[in-house]
C-alpha positions as CSV (number, residue, x, y, z in Angstrom):
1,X,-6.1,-13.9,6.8
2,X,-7.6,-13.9,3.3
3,X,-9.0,-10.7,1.4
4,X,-10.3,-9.8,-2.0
5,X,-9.0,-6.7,-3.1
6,X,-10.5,-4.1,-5.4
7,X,-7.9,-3.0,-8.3
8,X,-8.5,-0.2,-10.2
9,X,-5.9,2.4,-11.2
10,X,-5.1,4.1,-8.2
11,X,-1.2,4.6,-8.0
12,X,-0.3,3.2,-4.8
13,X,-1.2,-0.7,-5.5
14,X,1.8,-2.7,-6.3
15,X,3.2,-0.7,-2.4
16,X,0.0,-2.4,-1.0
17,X,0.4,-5.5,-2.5
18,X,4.3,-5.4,-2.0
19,X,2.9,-5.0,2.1
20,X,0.5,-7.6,1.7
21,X,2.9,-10.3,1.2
22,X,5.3,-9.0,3.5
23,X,2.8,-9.4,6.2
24,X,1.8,-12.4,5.0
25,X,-1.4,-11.9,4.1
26,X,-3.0,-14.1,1.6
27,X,-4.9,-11.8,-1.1
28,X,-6.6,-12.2,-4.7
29,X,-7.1,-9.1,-7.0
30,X,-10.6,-8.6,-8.5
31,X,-10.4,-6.2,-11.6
32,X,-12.5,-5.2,-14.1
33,X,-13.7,-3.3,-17.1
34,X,-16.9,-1.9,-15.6
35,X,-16.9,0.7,-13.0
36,X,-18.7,0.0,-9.8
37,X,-20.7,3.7,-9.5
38,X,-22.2,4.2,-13.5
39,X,-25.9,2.7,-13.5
40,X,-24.9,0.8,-17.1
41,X,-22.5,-1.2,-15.3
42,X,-23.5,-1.4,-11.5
43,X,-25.6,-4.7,-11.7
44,X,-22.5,-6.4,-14.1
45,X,-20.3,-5.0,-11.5
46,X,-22.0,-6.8,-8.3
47,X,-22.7,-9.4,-10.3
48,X,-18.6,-10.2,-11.2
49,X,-18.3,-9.7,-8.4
50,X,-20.4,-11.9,-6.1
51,X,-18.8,-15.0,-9.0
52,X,-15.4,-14.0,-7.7
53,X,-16.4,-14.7,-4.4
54,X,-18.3,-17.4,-4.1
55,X,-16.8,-20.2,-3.1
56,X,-13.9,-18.7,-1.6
57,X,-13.6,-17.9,2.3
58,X,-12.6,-14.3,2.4
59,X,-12.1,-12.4,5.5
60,X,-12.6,-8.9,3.9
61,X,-12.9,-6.8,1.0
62,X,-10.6,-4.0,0.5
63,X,-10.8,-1.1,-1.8
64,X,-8.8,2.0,-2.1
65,X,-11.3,4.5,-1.7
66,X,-15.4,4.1,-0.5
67,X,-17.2,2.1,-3.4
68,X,-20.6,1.4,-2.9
69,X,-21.2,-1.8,-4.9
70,X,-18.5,-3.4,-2.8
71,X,-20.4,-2.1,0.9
72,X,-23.7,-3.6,-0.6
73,X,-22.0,-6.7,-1.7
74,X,-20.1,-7.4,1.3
75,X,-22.7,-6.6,3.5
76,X,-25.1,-9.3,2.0
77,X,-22.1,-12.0,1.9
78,X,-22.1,-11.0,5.8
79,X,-18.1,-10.3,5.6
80,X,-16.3,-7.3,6.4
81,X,-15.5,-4.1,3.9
82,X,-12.3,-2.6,4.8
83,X,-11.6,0.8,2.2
84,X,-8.9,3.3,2.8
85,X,-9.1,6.7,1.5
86,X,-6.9,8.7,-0.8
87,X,-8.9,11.3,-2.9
88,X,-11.0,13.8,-0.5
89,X,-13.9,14.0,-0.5
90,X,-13.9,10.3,-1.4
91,X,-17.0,9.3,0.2
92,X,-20.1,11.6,-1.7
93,X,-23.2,12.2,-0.1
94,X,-24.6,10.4,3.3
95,X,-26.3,7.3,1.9
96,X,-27.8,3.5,3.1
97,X,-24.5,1.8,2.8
98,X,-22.4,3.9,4.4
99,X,-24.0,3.2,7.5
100,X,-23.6,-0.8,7.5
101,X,-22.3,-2.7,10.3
102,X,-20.2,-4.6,8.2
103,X,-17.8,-1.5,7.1
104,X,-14.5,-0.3,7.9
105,X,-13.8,2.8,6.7
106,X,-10.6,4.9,6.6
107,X,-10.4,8.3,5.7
108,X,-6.9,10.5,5.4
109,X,-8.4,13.6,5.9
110,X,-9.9,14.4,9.2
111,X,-12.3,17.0,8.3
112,X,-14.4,14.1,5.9
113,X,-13.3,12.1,9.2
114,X,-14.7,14.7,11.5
115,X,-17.9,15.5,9.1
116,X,-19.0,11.6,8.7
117,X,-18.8,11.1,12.3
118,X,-21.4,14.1,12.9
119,X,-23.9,12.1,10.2
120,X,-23.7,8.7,12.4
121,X,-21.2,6.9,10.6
122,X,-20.4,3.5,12.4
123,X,-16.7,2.0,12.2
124,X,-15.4,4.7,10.5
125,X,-11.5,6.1,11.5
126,X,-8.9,8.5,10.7
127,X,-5.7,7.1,9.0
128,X,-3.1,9.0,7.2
129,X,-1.6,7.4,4.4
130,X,1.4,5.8,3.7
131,X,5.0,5.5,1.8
132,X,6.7,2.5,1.1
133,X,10.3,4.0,2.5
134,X,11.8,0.3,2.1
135,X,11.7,0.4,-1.9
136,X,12.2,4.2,-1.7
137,X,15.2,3.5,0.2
138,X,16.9,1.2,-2.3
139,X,17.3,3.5,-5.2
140,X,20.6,4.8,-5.6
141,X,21.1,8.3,-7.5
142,X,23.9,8.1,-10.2
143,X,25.4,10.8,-12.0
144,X,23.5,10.4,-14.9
145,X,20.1,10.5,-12.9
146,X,21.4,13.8,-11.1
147,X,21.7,15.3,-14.6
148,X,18.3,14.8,-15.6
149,X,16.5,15.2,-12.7
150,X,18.6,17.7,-10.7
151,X,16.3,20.8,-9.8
152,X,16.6,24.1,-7.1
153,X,12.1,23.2,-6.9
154,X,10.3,21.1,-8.4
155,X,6.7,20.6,-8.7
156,X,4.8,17.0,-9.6
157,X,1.2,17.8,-9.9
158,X,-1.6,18.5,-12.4
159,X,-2.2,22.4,-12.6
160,X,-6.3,21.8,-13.5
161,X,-6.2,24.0,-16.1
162,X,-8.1,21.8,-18.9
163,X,-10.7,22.7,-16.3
164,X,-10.5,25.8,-16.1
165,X,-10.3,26.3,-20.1
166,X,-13.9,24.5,-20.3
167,X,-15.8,25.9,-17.7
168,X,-15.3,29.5,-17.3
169,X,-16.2,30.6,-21.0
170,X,-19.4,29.2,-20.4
171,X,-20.4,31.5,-17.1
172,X,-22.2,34.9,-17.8
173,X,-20.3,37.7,-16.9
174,X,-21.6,38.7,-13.6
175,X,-21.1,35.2,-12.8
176,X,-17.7,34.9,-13.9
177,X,-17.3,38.2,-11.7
178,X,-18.3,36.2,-8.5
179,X,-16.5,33.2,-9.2
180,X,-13.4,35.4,-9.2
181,X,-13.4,37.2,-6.1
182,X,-14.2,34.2,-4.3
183,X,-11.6,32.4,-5.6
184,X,-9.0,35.0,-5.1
185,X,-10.5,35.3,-1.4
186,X,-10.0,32.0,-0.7
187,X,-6.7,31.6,-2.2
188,X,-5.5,33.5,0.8
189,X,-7.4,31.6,3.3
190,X,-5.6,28.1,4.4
191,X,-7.5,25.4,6.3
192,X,-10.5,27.4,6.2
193,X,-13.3,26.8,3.0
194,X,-15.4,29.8,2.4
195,X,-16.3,28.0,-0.7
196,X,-18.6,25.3,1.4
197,X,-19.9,28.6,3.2
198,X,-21.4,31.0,0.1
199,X,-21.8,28.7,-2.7
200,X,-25.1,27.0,-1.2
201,X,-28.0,25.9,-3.7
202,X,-29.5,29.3,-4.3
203,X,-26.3,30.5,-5.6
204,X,-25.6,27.5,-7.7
205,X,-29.3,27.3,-9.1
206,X,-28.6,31.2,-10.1
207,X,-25.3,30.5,-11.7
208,X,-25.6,27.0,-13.3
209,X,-27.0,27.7,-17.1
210,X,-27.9,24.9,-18.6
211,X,-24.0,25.2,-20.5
212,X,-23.0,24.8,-17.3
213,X,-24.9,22.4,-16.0
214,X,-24.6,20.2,-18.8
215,X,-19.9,20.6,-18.7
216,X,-20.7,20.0,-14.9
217,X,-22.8,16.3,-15.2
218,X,-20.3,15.5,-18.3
219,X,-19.8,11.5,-18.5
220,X,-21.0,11.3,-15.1
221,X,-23.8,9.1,-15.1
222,X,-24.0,7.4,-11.4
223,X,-25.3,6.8,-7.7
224,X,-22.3,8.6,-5.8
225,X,-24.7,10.8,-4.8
226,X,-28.5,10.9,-4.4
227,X,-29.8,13.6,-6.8
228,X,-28.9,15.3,-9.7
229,X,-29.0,18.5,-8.1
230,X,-26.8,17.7,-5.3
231,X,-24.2,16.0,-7.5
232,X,-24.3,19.5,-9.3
233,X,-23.6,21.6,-6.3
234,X,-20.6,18.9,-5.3
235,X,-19.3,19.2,-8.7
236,X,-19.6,23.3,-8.9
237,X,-17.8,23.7,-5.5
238,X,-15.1,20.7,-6.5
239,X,-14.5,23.1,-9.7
240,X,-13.8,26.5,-7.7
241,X,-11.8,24.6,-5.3
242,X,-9.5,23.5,-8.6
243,X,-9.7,26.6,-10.0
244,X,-8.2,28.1,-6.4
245,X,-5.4,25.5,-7.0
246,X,-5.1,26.5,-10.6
247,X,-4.2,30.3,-9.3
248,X,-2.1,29.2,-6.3
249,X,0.2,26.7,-8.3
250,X,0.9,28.9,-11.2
251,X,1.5,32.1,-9.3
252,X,3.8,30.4,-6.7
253,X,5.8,28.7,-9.9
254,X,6.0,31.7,-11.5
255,X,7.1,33.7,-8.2
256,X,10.0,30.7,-7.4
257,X,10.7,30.6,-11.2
258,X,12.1,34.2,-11.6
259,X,15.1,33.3,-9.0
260,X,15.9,29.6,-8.9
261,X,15.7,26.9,-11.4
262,X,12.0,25.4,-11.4
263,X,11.4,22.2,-13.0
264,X,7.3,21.0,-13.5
265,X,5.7,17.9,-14.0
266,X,2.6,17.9,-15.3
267,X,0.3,17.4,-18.2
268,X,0.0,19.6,-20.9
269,X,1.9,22.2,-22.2
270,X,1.5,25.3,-19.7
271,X,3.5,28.6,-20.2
272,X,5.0,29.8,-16.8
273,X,7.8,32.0,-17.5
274,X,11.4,30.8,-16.6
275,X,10.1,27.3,-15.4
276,X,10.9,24.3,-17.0
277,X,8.1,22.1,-17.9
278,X,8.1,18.7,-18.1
279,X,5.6,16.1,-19.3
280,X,4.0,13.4,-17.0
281,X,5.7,11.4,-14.8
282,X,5.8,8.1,-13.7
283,X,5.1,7.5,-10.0
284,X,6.7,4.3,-9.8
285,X,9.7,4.4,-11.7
286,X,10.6,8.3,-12.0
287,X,8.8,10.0,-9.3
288,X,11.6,9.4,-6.6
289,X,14.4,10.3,-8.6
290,X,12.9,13.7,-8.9
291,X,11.7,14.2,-5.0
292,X,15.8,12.8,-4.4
293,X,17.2,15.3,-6.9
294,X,15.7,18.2,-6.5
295,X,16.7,20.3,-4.0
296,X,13.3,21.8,-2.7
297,X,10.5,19.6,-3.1
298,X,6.9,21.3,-3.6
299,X,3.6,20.1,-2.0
300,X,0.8,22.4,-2.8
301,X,-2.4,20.4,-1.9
302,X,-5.8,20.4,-4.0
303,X,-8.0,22.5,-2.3
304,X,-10.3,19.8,-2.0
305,X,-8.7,18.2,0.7
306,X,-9.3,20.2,3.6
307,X,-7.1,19.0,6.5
308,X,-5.5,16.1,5.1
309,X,-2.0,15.3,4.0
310,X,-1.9,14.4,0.7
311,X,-0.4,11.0,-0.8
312,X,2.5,13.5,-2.9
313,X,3.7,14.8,1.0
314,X,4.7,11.5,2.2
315,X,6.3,10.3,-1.0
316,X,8.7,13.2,-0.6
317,X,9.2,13.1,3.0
318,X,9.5,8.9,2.1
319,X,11.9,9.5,-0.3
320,X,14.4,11.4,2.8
321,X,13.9,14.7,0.5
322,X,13.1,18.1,1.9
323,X,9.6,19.7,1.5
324,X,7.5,22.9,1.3
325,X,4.5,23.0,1.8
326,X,1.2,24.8,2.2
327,X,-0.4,24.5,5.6
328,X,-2.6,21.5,6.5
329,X,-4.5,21.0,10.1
330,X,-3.4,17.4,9.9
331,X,0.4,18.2,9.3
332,X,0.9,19.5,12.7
333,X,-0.2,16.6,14.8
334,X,3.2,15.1,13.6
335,X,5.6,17.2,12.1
336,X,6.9,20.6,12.7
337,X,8.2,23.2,10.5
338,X,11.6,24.3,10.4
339,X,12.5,21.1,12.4
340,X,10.8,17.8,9.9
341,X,9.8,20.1,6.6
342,X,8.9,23.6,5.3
343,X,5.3,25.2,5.4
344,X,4.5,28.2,3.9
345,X,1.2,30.7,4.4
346,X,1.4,32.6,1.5
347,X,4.3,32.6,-1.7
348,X,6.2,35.3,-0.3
349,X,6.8,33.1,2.8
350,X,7.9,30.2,0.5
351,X,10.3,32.5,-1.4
352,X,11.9,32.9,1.5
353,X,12.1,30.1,2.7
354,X,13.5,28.7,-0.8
355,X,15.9,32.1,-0.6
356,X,16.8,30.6,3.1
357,X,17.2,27.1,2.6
358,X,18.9,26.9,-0.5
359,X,22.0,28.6,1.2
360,X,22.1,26.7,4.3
361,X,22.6,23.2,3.6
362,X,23.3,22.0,6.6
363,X,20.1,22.6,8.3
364,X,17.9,21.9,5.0
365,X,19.9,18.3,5.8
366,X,18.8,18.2,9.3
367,X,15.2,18.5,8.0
368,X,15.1,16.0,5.5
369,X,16.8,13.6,8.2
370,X,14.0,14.1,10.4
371,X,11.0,14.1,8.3
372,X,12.5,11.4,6.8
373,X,12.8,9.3,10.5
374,X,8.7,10.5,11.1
375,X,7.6,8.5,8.1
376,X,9.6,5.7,8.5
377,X,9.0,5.2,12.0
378,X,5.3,6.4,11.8
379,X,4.1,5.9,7.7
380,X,5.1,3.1,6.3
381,X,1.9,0.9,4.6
382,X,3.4,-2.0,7.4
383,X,2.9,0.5,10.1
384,X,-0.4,1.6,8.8
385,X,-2.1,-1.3,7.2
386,X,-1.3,-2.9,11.0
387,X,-3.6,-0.2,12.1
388,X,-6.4,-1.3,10.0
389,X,-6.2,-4.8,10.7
390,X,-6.2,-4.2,14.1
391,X,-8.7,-1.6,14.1
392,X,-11.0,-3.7,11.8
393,X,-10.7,-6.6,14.3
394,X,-8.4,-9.0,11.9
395,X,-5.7,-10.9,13.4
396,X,-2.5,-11.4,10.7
């Protein structure tokens, strides 16, 4: 098997590629400087990319994530598109090329999953994602890495809050009124999006100034989704999800930071009394050294996603480190908590949980061993990208 694969800075690549030869599959990398969804660079886009594969037999194209020049292209070249989904919503809008015979599409969150399936999607499939627990395995803590990295919590994440500084001055006050008590409304509310539910087009049309409008459409210039209006909406809801996430990940620091040392990593300078915060973060090369030494790992997932597990969950669980986390539909089908990892429903049920497992480290040990055992046995990218081939109708 032979397949052209889409590079472009997602973080999880050289794991993929590590897989890919593993398996033995025979792959070339296409990369570029022009991005295959702005209408400058489209046409160059497709058109680099047809040259990289004529001539050459592939079996498939494979992206992280849904990119439309690479459906279009494939589906001409009569040769399958295989993408696999990390962000949520990572797909945009119903569109032509979604519905081509030719794709195989694989989506981590089962609400997108669930909602795509409703529109008529062909060949499209639920798949978690994936840790690489074999190279995760192989690093060895030393003294020296316990001293820099050794926590009570920690938290890798970005806390949105460039967002936030941009947007809200630029809402009227009534507006900014709204905007507030949905968000703390929803901040409550877990695997349930009353955000989709009262910000429809009537709202948006009332709220959306032309300030607004224009920070909203900011260097976005593309075909992800039909009209300019729509892409607004999707862009006003994605920004009061963020901001929800802004709110819950400073106020559950803050509440963890006033008992237990808190280390964050993150962008920016934020000021969150009594925890420490670090600066950005490597995910190859320091990320696991801080999921191995900290005791507590947190996962406190962008509200975007709606069921999924997000890519930072299996990373800690891959990494045989213990984690709490918020509650996600699509954590239960495999793990429970108290028995593979921690899920809170609100920050006074992860204080106490911290406040619990912190002094008992025998059973916090019993969890990371079998949260630990789940992914190995049930997420690792050989395990999963199996699925896909198979599923996809490709023999390896």
């Amino acid at each position: 098997m032979k397949i052209l694969v889409y590079e472009w800075s997602f973080i999880t690549k050289q794991d993929i590629y590590e897989t890919f030869i593993k398996m033995g599959i025979e792959f070339d990398i296409f990369t570029t400087g022009l991005s295959p969804r702005t209408k400058d660079d489209k046409e160059a886009f497709r058109e680099q990319l047809e040259s990289s594969i004529s001539d050459k037999k592939y079996d498939a194209l494979f992206s992280v994530n849904f990119q439309d020049a690479l459906s279009e292209v494939a589906h001409e070249k009569e040769i399958l598109y295989i993408c696999w989904t990390y962000d949520s919503p990572a797909i945009g809008g119903d569109r032509p090329c979604l519905h081509y015979e030719t794709n195989r599409i694989f989506l981590f969150d089962s609400n997108e999953y669930q909602m795509y399936k409703k529109k008529k999607v062909p060949n499209l499939y639920y798949m978690p994602l994936a840790a690489n627990v074999s190279r995760l395995s192989k690093i060895r803590i030393r003294p020296m890495d316990r001293a820099k990295y050794f926590s009570d919590i920690s938290f890798v994440g970005t806390l949105y809050q460039s967002d936030m500084d941009k947007m809200f001055p630029l809402f009227d006050e009534y507006s900014a009124g709204f905007m507030a008590a949905v968000i703390n409304t929803q901040l409550n509310l877990y695997g349930v999006d009353i955000i989709q539910e009262l910000i429809n087009d009537t709202v948006v049309e009332s709220m959306c100034n032309e300030q607004v409008s224009e920070q909203l459409l900011k260097n976005i210039n593309n075909n992800f989704l039909r009209d300019i209006e729509e892409l607004k909406a999707w862009n006003f809801r994605a920004f009061l999800l963020k901001a929800v996430t802004n709110k819950e990940r400073v106020l559950l620091l803050s509440l963890l930071g006033k008992y237990y040392r808190v280390k964050l990593y993150t962008n920016g300078t934020p000021d969150i009394p009594n925890v420490s915060v670090n600066g950005v973060i490597d995910y190859m090369d320091d990320m696991p050294f801080v999921f191995k030494c900290s005791r507590i790992n947190l996962n406190i997932t962008l509200r975007t996603i709606k069921h999924g597990m997000p890519q930072r969950i299996i990373d800690i669980l891959g990494c045989h480190a213990l984690a709490l986390t918020n509650y996600q539909e699509d954590l239960m089908e495999y793990f429970r908590d108290g028995r593979d990892l921690l899920i809170y429903s609100s920050p006074e049920e992860a204080l106490e949980k911290c406040k619990y497992y912190l002094k008992h480290e025998n059973e916090a040990e019993k969890i990371r061993n079998n949260g630990y055992k789940i992914v190995k046995d049930q997420f690792s990218y050989e395990h999963q990208l199996r699925k896909i081939w198979e599923l996809s109708g490709l023999k390896i």
